[in-house]
N, C-alpha and C positions, 0 to 999 in steps of 0.2 A: 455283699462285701464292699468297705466303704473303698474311697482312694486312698486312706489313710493304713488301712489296712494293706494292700497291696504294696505302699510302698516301703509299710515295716517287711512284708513278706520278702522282697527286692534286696533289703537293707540286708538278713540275714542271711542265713547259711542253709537251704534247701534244695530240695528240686527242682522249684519256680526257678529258683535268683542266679542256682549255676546253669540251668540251661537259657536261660536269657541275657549272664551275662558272655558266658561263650558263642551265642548265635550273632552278639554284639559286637565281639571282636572280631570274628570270620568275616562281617559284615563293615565292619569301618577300617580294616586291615583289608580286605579286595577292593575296596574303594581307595587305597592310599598306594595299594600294588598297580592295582589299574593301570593309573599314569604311568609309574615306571614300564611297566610291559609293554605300553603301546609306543614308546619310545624305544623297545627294546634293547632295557639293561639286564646288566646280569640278572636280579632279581626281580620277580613278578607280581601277579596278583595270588600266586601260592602260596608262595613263600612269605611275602609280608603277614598274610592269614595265619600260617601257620607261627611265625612269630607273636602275631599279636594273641591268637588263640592260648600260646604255649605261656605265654607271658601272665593273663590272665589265669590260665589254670594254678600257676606258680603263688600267685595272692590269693585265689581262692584256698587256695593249700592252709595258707602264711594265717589267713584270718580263721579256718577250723582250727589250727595249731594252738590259737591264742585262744579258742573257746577252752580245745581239750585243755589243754595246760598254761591255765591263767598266769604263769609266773614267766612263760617263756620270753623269746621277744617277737612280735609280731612282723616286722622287719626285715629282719635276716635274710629270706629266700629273694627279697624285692628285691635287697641290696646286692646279691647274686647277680640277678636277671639283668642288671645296670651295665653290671662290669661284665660278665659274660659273652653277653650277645656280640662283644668287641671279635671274635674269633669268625661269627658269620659274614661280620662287615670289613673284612682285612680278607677275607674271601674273595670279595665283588670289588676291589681295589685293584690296580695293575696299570703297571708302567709300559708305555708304549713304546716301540721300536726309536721313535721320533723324542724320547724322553718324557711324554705329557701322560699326565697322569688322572686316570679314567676309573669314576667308581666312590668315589670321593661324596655325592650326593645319597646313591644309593643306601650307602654302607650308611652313613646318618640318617635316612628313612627310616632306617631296618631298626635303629638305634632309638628314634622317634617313634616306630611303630609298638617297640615294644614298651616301652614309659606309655603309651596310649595304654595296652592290654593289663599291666598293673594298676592303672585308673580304673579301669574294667573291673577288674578283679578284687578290687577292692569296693566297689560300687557306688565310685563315686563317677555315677553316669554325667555328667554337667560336664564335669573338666574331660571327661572322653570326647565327647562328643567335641564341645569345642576346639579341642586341641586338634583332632582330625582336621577339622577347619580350616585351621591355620597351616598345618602340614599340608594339606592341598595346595593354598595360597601361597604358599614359600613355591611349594615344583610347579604352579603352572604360571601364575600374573608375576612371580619373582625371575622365574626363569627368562621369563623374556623380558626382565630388565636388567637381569644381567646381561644377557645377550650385546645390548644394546651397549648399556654400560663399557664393554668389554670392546663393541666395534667404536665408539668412540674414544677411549684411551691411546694415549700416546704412547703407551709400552707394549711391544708385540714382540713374539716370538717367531723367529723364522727359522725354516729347516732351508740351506741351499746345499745342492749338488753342482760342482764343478768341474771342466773339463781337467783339469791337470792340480796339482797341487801349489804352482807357482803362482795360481790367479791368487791366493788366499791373500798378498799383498795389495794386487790392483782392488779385488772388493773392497778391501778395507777401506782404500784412500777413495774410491767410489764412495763410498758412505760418508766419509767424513768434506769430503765435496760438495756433498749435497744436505749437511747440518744435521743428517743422522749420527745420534753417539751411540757407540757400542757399549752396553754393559758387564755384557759377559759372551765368550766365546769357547767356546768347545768346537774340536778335531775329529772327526768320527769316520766311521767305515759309511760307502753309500748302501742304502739302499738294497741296488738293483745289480751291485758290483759282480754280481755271478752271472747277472740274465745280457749281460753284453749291450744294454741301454740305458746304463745310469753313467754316472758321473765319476773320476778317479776320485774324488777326493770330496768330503760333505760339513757342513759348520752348521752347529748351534747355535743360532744370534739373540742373544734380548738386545733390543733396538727402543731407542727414547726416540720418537721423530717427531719432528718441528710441530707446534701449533695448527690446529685446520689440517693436520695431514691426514687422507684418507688410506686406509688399511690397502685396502685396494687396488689404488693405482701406484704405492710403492712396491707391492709386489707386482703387477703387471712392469715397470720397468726396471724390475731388477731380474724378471723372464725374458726382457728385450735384449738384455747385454748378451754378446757372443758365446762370451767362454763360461755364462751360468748356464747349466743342463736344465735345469727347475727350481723354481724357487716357488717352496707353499709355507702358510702361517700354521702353526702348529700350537 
């Protein structure tokens, strides 16, 4: 049997081509889960498999549909699996106590993994494979540029807890002291207001601060003032 032969066999609709191309999802879906799980996010190396496996089974479906019934649309089920998967990935989404919002990569993994398994599924091995590639390269060499990205920006988020309610004034003119502008402010319950060690009163800050300012040592002396209980970046 030539290669030429093998790769009409791959192209079609058998026993070869669906079990090769669902061994190929299982396998570039735990390799795209991997990362997420050892990071541990909500979703893992099972469940991106079972996505991408399920996504591909869905086109292999879509492309017998169009053997059996030449008139149908071969489409249809892809165009499903697109819009769909949105319920898995609004799943692994969730807003934190501190308002930041967590799940946000995942849920687009999930969403990326399964556009991979419709590749699959349709056999078009090249843009699978490649595409995993790049889904890799985004969660691991992009992540830590954002990272970076993100510790050098002048816009940050801070959560503070304060002793009493009346500091919410002096913070303010603290900041505006020291050439931080506030963008936006939120009033919130603390924390830890039931465990008897948090703070009466807690604020939401988006903070623009000055050029060359380090993340870091404005919250270290915004933890030095008296009447702040804690202040973290959120």
């Amino acid at each position: 049997m030539s290669f030429d032969d093998i790769k009409i066999m791959l192209v079609e609709i058998n026993a070869l081509s669906i079990t090769v191309r669902l061994t190929l999802a299982m396998i570039l879906g735990g390799i795209v889960g991997l990362e997420r799980g050892l990071k541990k996010r909500p979703a893992g190396m099972r469940t991106y498999m079972l996505v991408s496996i399920g996504a591909t089974l869905v086109m292999i479906t879509n492309q017998y549909l169009a053997i059996l019934y030449p008139g149908s649309d071969p489409a249809r089920l892809g165009a499903q699996v697109v819009s769909g998967i949105g319920f898995l990935g609004v799943g692994t989404i969730i807003i934190t106590r501190d308002k930041q919002v967590r799940g946000l990569t995942t849920a687009a993994g999930l969403w990326a993994s399964a556009c991979m398994g419709l590749a699959i599924g349709l056999g078009f091995y090249t843009g699978a494979l490649i595409g995993m590639a790049f889904i890799i390269l985004v969660n691991t060499v992009m992540h830590r540029l954002d990272i970076e990205l993100v510790r050098r920006s002048r816009a940050i988020e801070v959560y503070i807890e304060l002793a009493d309610p009346a500091y919410i004034y002096r913070i303010m003119y603290y900041l505006k002291e020291n050439h931080i502008r506030v963008s936006y402010m939120e009033v919130m319950r603390p924390k830890f207001e039931n465990q008897g060690h948090g703070g009466k009163t807690a604020l939401m800050l988006s903070l623009l601060l000055p050029m060359r300012t380090v993340h870091f040592e404005v919250l270290s002396k915004l933890n030095e003032i008296e009447y702040v209980v804690f202040a973290e970046e959120v």
